[in-house]
PAKOL-313537 format. One line per field, with one value per residue (C-alpha): residue number from 1; residue in three letters; x, y, z. Coordinates in steps of 0.05 Angstrom, whole numbers, plus 32768, in hexadecimal, padded with zeros to 4 digits. Each point is the difference from the previous one (the first is absolute). Layout:
BEGIN
num <- c(NUM ...)
residu <- c(ALA ...)
xx <- c(X ...)
yy <- c(Y ...)
zz <- c(Z ...)
END
This chain:
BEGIN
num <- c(1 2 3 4 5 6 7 8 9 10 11 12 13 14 15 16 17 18 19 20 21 22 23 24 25 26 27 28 29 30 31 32 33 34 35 36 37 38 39 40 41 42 43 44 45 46 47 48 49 50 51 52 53 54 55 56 57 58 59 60 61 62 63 64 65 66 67 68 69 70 71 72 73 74 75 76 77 78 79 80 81 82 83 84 85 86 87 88 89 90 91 92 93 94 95 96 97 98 99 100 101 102 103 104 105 106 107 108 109 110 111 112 113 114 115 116 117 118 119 120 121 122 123 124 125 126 127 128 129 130 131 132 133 134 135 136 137 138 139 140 141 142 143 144 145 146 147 148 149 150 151 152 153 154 155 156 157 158 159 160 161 162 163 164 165 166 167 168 169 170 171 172 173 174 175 176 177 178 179 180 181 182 183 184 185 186 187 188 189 190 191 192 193 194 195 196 197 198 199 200 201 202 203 204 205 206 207 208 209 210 211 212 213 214 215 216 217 218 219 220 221 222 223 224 225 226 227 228 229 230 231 232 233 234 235 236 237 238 239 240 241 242 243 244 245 246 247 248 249 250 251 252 253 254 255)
residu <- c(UNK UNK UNK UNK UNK UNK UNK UNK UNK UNK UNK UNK UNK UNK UNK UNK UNK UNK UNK UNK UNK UNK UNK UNK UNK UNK UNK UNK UNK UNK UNK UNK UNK UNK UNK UNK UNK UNK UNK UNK UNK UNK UNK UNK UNK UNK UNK UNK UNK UNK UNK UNK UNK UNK UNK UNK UNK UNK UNK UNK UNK UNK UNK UNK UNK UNK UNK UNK UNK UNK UNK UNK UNK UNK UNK UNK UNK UNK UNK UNK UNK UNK UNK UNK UNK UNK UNK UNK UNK UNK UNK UNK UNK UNK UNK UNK UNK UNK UNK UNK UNK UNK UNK UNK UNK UNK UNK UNK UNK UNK UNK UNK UNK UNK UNK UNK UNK UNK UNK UNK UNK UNK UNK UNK UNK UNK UNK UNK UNK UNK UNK UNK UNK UNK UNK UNK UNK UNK UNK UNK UNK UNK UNK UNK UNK UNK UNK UNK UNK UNK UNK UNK UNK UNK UNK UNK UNK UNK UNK UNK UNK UNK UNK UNK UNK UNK UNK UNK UNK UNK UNK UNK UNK UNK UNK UNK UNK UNK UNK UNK UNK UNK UNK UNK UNK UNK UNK UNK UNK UNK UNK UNK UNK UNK UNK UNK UNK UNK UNK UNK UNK UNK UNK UNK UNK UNK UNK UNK UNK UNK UNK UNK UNK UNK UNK UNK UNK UNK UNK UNK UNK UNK UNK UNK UNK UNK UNK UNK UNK UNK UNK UNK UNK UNK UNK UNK UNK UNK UNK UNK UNK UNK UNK UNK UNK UNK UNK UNK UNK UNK UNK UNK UNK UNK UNK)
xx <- c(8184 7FEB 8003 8025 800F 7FED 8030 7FF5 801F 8012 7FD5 8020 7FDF 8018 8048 802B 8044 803A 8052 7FFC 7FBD 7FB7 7FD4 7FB7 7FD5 7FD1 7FB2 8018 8021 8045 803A 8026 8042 801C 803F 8024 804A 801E 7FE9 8010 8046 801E 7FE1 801D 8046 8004 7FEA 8036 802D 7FF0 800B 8044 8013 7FE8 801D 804C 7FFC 7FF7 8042 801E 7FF0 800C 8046 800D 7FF6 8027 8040 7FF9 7FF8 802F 8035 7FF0 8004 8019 7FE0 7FFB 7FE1 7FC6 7FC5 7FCA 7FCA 8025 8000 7FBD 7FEF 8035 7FCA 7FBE 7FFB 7FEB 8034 7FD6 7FF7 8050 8006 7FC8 803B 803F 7FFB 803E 8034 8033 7FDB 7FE6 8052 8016 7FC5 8023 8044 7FE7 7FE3 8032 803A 7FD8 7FF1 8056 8007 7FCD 802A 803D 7FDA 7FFF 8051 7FFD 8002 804A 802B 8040 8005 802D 7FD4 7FC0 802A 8009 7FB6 7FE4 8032 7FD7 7FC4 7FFF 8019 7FC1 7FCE 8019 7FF3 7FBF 7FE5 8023 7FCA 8005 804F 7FFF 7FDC 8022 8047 7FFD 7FCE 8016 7FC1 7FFE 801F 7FCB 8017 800E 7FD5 7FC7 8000 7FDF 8046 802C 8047 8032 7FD0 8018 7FC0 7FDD 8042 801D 8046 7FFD 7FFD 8035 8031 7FEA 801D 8043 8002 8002 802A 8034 7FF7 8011 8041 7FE2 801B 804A 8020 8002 7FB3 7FD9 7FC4 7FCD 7FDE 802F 8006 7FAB 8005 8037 7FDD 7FBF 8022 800D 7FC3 7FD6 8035 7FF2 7FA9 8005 802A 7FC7 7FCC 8022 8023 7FF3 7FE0 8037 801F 8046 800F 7FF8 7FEA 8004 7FBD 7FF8 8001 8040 8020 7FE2 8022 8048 7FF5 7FF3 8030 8037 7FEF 7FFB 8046 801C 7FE4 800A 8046 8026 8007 8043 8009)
yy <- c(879F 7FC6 7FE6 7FC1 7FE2 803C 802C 8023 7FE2 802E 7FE5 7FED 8045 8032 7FD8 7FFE 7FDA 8027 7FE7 7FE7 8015 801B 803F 8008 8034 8008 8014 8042 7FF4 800C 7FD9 7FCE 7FEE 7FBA 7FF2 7FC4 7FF9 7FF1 8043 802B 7FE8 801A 8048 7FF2 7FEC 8041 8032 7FEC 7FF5 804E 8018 7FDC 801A 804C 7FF1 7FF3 8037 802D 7FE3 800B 8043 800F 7FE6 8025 803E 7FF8 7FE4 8049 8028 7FDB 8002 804E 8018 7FCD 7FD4 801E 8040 7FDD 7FEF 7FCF 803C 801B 7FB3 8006 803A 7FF5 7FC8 8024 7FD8 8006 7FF0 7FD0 7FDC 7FF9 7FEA 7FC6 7FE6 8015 800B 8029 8019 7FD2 7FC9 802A 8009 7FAE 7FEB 8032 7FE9 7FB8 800B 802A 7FD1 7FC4 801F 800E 7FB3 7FF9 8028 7FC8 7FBC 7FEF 800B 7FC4 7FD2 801C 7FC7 8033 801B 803C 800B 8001 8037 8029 7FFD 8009 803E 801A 7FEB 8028 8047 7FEF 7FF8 803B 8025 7FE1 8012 8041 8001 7FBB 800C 803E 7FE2 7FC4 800E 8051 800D 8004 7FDC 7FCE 7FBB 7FC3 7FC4 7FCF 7FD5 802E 7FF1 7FCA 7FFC 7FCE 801F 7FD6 7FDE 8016 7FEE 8036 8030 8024 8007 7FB6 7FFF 801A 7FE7 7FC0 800C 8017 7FCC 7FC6 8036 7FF9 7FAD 7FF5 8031 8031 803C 8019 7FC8 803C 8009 7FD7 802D 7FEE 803D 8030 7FEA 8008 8049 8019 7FE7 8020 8042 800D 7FFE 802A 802F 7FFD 8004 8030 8031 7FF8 8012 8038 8023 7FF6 803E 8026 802E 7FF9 7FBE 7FD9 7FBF 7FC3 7FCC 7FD7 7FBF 8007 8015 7FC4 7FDB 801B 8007 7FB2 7FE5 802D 7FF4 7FB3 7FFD 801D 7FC7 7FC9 7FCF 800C 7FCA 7FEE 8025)
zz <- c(8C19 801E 804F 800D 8043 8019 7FD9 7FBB 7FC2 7FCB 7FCB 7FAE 7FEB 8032 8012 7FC6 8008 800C 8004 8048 801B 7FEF 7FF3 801C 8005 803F 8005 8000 7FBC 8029 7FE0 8031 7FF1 801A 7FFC 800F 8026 7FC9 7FE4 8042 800F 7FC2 800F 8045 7FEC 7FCB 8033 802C 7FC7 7FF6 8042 8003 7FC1 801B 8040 7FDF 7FD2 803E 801A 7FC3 7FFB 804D 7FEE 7FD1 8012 8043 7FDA 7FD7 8040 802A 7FC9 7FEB 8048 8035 8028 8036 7FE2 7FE6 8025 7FF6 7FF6 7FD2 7FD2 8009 7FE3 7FC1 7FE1 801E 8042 8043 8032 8026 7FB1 8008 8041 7FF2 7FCF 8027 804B 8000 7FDE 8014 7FE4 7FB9 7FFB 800F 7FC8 7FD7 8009 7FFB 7FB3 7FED 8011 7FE6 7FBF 7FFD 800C 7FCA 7FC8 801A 8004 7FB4 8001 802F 7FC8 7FE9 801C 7FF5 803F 7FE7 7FC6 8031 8029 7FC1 7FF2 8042 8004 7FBC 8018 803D 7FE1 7FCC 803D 801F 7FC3 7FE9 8046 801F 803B 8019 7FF9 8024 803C 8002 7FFC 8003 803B 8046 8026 8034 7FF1 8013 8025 7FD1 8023 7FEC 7FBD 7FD7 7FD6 8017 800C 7FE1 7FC3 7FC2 7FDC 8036 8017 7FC6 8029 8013 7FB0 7FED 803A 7FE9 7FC2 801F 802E 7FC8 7FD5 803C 800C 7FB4 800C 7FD1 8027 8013 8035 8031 7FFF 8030 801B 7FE0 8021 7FF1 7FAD 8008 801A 7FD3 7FD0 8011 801E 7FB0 7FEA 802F 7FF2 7FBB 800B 8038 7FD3 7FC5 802D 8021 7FD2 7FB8 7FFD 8008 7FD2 8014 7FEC 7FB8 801A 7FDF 7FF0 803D 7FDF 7FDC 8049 801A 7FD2 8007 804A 800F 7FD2 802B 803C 7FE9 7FE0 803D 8032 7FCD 8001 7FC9 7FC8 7FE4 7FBC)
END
């Protein structure tokens, strides 16, 4: 290599272009690697990408396991160690995500409500208010069945209930509160004078509405493995079960 101003200069011979920045090789026949910033940043950007991505699959599985526990055995029987050691961590690995229970449990809630609000959005775009009802109403007993632990937690569980002001979910937004969702629904059900003359809570309609079908997911989960009683497919109860409970809140049209 040869000296200029002082430094050394990779000469043609010994520094080879590379994407970005050069190769030389020293007196000592060491190779030196320069790279420029426009190579560096994108080893940067995907190392942190990494750890990000490592970092939320942690969460995840953190999560996870505490819905199972806490929906197995109670909330207040399970203890942080004890999530810990169900995916192979140290308790001080846990507590670096979750400081406490209390909080593991309102992140929990939080997902687990948002992904229920998920399941409803894309019935946002029915403009039949009573026919959005009847599909949220399905919709529901089908999340409750496609995911028995979240259900069991969320509606089964007895655990502390967060402030509302706690959460990230805005009370009231149907687009973010799956009860706002469907009381929506009633609500415009009741302005167009969908529903019997009689019936002006909009609340009340809502939780009728959805007293049914927990009934009808919290029976599945509980007691379909029983012996005693010939039970009928889930789906097809669904069915039946929302188109009764409709035609019983719905006016009546002249025949």
């Amino acid at each position: 290599m040869k000296m200029v101003g002082g430094e050394k200069e990779p000469s043609s011979a010994y520094a080879p272009k590379t994407k970005g920045g050069l190769i030389a090789v020293d007196e000592t026949g060491t190779r030196l690697y320069f790279l420029t910033l426009l190579e560096f940043m994108p080893m940067v950007m995907q190392s942190k990408e990494r750890r990000t991505k490592a970092k939320e699959a942690l969460r995840s599985k953190i999560l996870d396991a505490a819905r199972t526990l806490f929906a197995q055995r109670g909330y207040e029987a399970v203890t942080m160690r004890e999530i810990a050691r169900q995916i192979s961590y140290t308790a001080t690995a846990l507590y670096y995500h979750f400081p406490d229970k209390e909080t593991l449990l309102r992140e929990l809630c939080e997902t687990d409500f948002r992904s229920l609000s998920d399941y409803f959005r894309r019935l946002g775009r029915i403009l039949d208010p009573v026919e959005r009802i009847r599909k949220t109403s399905l919709a529901y007993v089908n999340f409750g069945l496609e995911y028995p632990q979240h259900y069991r937690l969320m509606f089964m569980t007895p655990h502390p209930e967060p402030h509302p002001d706690q959460y990230r979910i805005e009370r009231g937004n149907p687009d973010e509160d799956a009860y706002a969702f469907l009381h929506t629904a009633v609500q415009e059900a009741i302005a167009e004078g969908r529903f019997r003359p009689e019936l002006k809570d909009s609340n009340l309609i809502a939780q009728i509405i959805w007293s049914g079908v927990h009934g009808l997911v919290a029976l599945h989960l509980t007691k379909t493995e029983s012996r005693w009683i010939d039970w009928r497919p889930a789906g097809r109860t669904a069915d039946l079960l929302t188109e009764t409970l409709l035609h019983g809140l719905l006016r009546k049209t002249p025949t």
